[in-house]
C-alpha positions as CSV (number, residue, x, y, z in Angstrom):
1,X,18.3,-4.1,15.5
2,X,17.1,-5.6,19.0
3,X,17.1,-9.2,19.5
4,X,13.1,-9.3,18.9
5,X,13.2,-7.3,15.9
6,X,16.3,-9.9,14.1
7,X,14.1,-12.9,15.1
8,X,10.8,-11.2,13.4
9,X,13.1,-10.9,10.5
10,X,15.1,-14.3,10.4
11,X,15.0,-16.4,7.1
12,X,17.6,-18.7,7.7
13,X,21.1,-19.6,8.1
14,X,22.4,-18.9,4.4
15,X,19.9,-16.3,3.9
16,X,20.1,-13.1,6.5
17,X,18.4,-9.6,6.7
18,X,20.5,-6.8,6.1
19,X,18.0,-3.2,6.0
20,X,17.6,-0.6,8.0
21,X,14.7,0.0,10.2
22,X,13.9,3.5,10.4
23,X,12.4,4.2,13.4
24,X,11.7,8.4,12.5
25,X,10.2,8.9,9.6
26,X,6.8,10.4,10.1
27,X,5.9,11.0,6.5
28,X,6.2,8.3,4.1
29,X,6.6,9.5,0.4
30,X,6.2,13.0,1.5
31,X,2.4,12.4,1.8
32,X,1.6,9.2,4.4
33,X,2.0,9.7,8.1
34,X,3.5,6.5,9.5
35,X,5.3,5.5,12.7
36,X,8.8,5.0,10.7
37,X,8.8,2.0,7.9
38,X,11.4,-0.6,7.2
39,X,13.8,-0.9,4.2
40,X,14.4,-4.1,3.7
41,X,17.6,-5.9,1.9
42,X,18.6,-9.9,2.2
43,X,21.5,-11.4,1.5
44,X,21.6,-15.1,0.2
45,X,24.9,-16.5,1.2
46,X,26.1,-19.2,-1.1
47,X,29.2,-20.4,-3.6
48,X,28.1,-16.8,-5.6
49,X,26.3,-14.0,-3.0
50,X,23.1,-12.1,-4.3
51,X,22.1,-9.2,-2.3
52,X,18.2,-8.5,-2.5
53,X,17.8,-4.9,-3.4
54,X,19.5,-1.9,-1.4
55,X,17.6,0.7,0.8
56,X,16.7,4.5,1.2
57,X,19.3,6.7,1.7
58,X,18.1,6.9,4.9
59,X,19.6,3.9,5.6
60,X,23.0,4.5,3.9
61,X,25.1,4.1,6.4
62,X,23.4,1.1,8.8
63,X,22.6,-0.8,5.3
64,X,26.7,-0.9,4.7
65,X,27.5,-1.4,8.4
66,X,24.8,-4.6,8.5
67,X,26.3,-6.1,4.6
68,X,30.1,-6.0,6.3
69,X,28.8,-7.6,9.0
70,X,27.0,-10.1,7.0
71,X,29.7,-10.6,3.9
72,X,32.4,-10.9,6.5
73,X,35.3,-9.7,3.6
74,X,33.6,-12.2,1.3
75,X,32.0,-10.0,-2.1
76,X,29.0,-10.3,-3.9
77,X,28.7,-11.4,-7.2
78,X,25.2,-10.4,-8.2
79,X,22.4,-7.7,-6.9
80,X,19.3,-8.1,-7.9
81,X,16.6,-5.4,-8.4
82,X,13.5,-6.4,-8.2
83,X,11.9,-2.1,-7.9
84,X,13.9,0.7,-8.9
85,X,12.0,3.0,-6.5
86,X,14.8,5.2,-4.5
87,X,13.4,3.9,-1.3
88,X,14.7,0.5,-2.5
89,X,17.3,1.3,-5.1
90,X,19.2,4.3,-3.9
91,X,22.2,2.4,-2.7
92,X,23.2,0.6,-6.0
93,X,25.5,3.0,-7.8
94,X,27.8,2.8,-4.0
95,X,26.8,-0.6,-4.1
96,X,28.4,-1.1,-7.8
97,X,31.3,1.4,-7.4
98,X,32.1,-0.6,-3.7
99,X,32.4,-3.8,-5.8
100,X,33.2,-4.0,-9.2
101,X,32.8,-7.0,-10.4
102,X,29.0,-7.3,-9.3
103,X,26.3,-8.2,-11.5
104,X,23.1,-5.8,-11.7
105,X,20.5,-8.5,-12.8
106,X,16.6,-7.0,-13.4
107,X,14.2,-6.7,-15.8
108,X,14.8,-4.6,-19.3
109,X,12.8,-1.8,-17.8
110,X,15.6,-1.8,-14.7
111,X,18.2,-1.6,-17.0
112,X,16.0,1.4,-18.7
113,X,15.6,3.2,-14.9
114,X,19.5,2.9,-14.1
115,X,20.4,5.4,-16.3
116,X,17.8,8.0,-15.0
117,X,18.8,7.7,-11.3
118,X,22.5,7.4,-11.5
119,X,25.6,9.4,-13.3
120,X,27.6,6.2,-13.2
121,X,27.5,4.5,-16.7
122,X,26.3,0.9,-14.9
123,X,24.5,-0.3,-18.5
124,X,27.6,-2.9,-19.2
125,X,27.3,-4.7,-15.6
126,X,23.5,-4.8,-16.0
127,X,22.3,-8.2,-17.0
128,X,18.3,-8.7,-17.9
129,X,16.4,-11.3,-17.0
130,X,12.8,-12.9,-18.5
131,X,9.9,-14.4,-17.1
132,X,10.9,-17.4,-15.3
133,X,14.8,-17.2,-16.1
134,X,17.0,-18.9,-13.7
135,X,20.0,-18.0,-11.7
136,X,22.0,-20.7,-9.7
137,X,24.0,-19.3,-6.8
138,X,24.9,-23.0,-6.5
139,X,22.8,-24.4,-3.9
140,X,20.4,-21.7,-4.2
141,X,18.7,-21.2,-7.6
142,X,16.6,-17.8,-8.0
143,X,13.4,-17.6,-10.3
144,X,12.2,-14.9,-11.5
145,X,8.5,-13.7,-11.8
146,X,7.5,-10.2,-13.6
147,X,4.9,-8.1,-11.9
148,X,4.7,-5.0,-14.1
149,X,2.9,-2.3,-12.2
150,X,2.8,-4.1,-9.1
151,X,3.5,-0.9,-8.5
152,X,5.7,0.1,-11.1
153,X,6.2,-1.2,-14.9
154,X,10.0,-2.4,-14.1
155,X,9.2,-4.8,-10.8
156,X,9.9,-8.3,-10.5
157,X,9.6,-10.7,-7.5
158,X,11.8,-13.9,-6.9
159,X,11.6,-17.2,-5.8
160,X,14.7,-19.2,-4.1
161,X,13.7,-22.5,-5.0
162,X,15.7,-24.2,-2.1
163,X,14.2,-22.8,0.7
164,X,10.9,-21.6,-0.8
165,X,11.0,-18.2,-0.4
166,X,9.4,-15.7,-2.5
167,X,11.2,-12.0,-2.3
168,X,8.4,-10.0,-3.0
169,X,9.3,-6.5,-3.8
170,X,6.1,-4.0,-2.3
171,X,4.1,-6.4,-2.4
172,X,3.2,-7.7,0.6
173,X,4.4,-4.6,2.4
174,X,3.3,-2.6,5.6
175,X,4.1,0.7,6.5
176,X,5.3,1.2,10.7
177,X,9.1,0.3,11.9
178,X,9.8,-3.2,12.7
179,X,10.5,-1.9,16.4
180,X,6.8,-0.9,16.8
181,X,6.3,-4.6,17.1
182,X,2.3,-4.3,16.7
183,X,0.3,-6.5,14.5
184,X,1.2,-5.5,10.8
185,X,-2.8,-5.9,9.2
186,X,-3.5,-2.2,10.2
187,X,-0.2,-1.1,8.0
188,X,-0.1,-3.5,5.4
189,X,-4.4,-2.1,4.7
190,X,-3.0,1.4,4.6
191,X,-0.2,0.7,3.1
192,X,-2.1,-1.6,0.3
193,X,-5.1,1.2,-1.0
194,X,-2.8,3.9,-0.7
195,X,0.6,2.6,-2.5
196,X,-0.5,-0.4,-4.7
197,X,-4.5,-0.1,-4.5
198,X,-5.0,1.0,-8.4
199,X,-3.4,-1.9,-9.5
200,X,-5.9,-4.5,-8.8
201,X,-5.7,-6.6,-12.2
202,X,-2.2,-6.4,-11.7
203,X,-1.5,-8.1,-8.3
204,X,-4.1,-10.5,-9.3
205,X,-2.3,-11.7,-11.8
206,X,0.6,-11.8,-9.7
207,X,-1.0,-13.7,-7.3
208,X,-2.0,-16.4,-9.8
209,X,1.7,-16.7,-10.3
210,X,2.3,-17.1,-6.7
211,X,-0.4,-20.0,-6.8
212,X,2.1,-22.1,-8.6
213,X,4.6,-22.1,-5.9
214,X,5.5,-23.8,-2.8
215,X,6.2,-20.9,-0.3
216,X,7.3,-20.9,3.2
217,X,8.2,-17.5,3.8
218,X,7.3,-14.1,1.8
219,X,9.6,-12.0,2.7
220,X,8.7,-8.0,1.1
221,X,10.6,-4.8,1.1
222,X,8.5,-3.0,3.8
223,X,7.3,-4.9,7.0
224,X,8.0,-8.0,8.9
225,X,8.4,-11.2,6.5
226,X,5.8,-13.9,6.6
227,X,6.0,-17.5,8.1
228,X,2.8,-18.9,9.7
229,X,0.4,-16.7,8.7
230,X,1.0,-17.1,4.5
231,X,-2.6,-17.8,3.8
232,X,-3.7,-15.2,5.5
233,X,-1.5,-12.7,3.7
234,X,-2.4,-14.1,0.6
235,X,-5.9,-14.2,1.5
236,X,-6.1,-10.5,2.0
237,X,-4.1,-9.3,-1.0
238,X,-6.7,-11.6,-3.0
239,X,-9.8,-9.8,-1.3
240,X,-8.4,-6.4,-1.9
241,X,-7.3,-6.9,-5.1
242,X,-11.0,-7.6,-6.1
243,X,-11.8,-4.7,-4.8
244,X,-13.9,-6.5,-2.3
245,X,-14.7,-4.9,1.2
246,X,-13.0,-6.7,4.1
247,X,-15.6,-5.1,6.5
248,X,-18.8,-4.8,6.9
249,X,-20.3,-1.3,7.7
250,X,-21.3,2.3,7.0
251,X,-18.1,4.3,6.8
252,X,-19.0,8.3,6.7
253,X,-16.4,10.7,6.5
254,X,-17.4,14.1,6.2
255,X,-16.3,17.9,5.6
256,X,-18.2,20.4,8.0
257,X,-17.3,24.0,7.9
258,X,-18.9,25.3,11.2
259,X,-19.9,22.0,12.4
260,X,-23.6,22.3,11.5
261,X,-22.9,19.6,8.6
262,X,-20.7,17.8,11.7
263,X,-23.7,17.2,14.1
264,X,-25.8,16.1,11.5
265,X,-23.7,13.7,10.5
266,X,-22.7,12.5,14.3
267,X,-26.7,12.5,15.1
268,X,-27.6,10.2,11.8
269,X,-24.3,8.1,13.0
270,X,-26.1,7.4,16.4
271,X,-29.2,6.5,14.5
272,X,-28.1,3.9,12.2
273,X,-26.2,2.2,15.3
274,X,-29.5,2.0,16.8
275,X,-30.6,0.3,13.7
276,X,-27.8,-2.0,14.4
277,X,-25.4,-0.8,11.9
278,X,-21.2,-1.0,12.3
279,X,-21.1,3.2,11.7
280,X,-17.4,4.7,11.3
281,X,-17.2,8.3,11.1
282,X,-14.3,10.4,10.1
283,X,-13.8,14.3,10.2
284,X,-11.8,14.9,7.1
285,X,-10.4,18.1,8.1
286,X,-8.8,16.5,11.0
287,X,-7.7,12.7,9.6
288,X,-5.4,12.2,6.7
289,X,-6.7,11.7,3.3
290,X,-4.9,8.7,3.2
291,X,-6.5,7.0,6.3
292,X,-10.1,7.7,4.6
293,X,-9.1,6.1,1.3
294,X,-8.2,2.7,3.4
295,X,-11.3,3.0,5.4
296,X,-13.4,3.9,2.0
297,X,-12.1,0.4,0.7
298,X,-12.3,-1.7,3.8
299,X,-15.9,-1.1,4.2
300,X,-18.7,-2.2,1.7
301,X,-20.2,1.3,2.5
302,X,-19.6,4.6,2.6
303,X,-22.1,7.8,2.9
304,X,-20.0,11.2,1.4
305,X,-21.3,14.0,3.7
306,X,-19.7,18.3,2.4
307,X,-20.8,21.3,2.8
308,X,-21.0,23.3,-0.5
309,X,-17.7,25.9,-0.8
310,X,-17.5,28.5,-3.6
311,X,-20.6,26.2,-6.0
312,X,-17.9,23.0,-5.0
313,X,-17.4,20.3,-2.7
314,X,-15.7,21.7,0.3
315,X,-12.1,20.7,-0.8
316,X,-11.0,18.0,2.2
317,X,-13.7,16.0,0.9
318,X,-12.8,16.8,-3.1
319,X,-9.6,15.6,-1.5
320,X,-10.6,12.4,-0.6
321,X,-12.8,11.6,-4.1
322,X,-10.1,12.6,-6.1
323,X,-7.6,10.1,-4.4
324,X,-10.3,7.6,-4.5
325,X,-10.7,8.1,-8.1
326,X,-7.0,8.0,-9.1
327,X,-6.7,4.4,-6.6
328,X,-9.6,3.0,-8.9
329,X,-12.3,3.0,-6.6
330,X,-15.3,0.8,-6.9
331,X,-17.8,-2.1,-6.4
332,X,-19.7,-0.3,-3.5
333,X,-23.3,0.8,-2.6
334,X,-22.5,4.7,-2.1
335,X,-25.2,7.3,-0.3
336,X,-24.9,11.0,-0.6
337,X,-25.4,13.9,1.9
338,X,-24.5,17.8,1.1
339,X,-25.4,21.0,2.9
340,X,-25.8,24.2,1.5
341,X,-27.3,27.4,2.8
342,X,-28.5,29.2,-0.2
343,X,-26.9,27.4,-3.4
344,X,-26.0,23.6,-2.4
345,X,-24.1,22.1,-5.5
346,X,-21.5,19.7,-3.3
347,X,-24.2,16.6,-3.9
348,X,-23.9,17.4,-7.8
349,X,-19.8,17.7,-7.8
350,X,-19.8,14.5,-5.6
351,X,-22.7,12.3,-8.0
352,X,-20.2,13.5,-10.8
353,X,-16.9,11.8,-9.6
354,X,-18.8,8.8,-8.3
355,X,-20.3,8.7,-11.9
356,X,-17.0,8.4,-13.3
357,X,-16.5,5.2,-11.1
358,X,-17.5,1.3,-12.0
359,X,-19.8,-0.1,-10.6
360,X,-20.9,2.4,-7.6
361,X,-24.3,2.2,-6.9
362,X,-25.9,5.8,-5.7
363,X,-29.1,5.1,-3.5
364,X,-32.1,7.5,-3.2
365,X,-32.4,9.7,-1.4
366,X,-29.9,11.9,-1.7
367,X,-29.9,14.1,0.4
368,X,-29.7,18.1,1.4
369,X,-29.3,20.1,4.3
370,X,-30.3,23.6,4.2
371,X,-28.4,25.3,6.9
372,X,-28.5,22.8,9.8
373,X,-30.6,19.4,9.8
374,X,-33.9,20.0,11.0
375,X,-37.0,17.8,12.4
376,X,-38.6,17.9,9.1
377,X,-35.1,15.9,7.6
378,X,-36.1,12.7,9.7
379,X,-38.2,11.1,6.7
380,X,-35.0,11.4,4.2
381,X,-32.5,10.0,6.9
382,X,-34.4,7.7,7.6
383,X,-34.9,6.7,4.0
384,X,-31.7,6.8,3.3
385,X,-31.1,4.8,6.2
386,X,-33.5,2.2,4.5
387,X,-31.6,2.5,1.3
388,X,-28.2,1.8,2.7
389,X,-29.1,-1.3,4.2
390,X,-26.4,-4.4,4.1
């Protein structure tokens, strides 16, 4: 890591960064495009050493080179897993063979995982910890705080009481390297509605845990950590957790085949700016589904625009309402748009998964293009344009 990068990550003196910044990864999960992530591992040095999590395997080797560095011949006595995902816990059976007498402290559902992921019998070095249990690593004491299915049902997050930081598994997180050095809201929104959106309830109730404490630094497995901007962070998680919009606008992303369905959507676009709206249109043939679903929550809302293809939505933008579905999509004011040249059913398809969502409200009109938008179209945009109103 460069100079800049280790100071972004600095905690303190006892307790030092040890992951691996991969600056090459393009595709996160094998379905997110992102400008390389970071894997993130502490160490807290103290009389007893806990390491925070390991990394990808991506990592392997700079994740051992960095913990040398760090231990300095001194060994670990505990590792605590706080996710089992194998971006974050592919290291621990090397880990655990490396150093045998180390302690694999988690929640039961770790100790559950462990046995799926690894051919090493690691069940009789595992210890499992409760809500709230202690570990004292002498001057540093470690709390721990379950979050079940923030994102996963085994993940914990921990407080060291000394210095007041809270190791915050994915929560928290932002996808982009640490090298990027860019301002981490755009990643950590992307990252959020795409990785941990479905699980609203659950990060609020995490977040009223994280009320109780006295935190000076979050410090979470993907992303910079957080000093001075904590209330901010928390802020946001809290907003989007409530499935609240964090902009406000008309987001439009649309499937054309031809393009006819494309200008009538870049022409009604132009119209509602005049109108004074905030307009953000996306071609989904061209973006990612995954940038739509962020935008689709940001914004308080959101016109669905297809063509009909084969008596269905034209699939980019089935694409996008199934993800949007699956991530628990709701609380919005929602206007619909389909073209069809002789049978138009997209509208119907699109009402039915919106249906299936709480609390979306569907204005009138909806409307449908026959071919190409036509003068004799102006009275239902501009209805719906009424309709869609902030």
């Amino acid at each position: 890591m460069t100079d800049k990068e280790k100071e972004r990550m600095k905690i303190s003196d006892d307790i030092r960064y040890v992951g691996f910044d991969d600056t090459e990864l393009e595709i996160f999960e094998s379905q997110y495009p992102t400008e390389g992530i970071s894997y993130n591992s502490y160490v807290i040095l103290d009389e007893k050493i806990a390491i925070m999590d390991t990394v990808d395997r991506r990592g392997t080797e700079a994740y051992f080179d960095n913990l040398r560095e760090t231990l300095d011949d001194r060994k670990p006595s505990y590792l605590i897993i706080q996710h089992m995902e194998p971006d974050h816990a592919a290291n621990i059976e090397k880990l655990a063979l490396m150093y045998p007498e180390l302690v694999l402290v988690g929640t039961a559902n770790v100790g559950k995982l462990i046995g799926q992921f690894f051919e090493s019998d690691l069940q009789d070095r595992f210890t499992p910890v409760k809500e709230n249990d202690t570990l004292s690593l002498g001057e540093h004491t470690l709390r721990f705080i379950t979050a079940p299915m923030v994102h996963w049902p085994e993940v914990m997050v921990t407080y060291e009481e000394k210095e007041k930081v809270l190791f915050s598994a994915d929560a928290f997180g932002t996808f982009g390297a640490l090298a990027n050095d860019e301002e981490w809201i755009a990643d950590a929104s992307h990252y959020y509605f795409n990785i941990v959106g479905k699980y609203g309830a659950q990060v609020q109730a995490l977040l009223k845990k994280a009320a109780g404490l006295d935190i000076s630094l979050i410090a979470p497995l993907h992303g910079p950590v957080h000093k001075d901007d904590i209330a901010f962070v928390i802020e946001k998680y809290d907003k989007w957790s409530r499935y609240e919009p964090d902009k406000k606008g008309i987001f439009i992303p649309y499937a054309s085949i031809h393009g006819n369905t494309k200008k009538a959507v870049l022409d009604f676009a132009k119209e509602l700016e005049d109108m004074g709206e905030n307009v953000i249109t996306m071609d989904l043939t061209k973006e990612d589904v995954s940038e739509a679903v962020e935008q689709a929550f940001l914004y308080d809302r959101i016109i669905f625009v297809s063509a009909t293809y084969d008596l269905e939505i034209f699939p980019p933008m089935n694409d996008l309402l199934h993800h949007l579905k699956i991530k628990n999509y709701q609380k919005r004011k929602v206007g619909i748009i389909e073209n069809g040249s002789w049978s138009p059913m997209a509208a119907k398809k699109m009402r039915e998964y919106l249906e299936s969502m709480k609390e979306i409200e569907i204005v009138e009109p909806v409307i449908t293009i026959r071919s190409t938008r036509k003068a004799s179209d102006a009275d239902s945009f501009r209805a719906l344009a009424d309709a869609m109103k902030g």
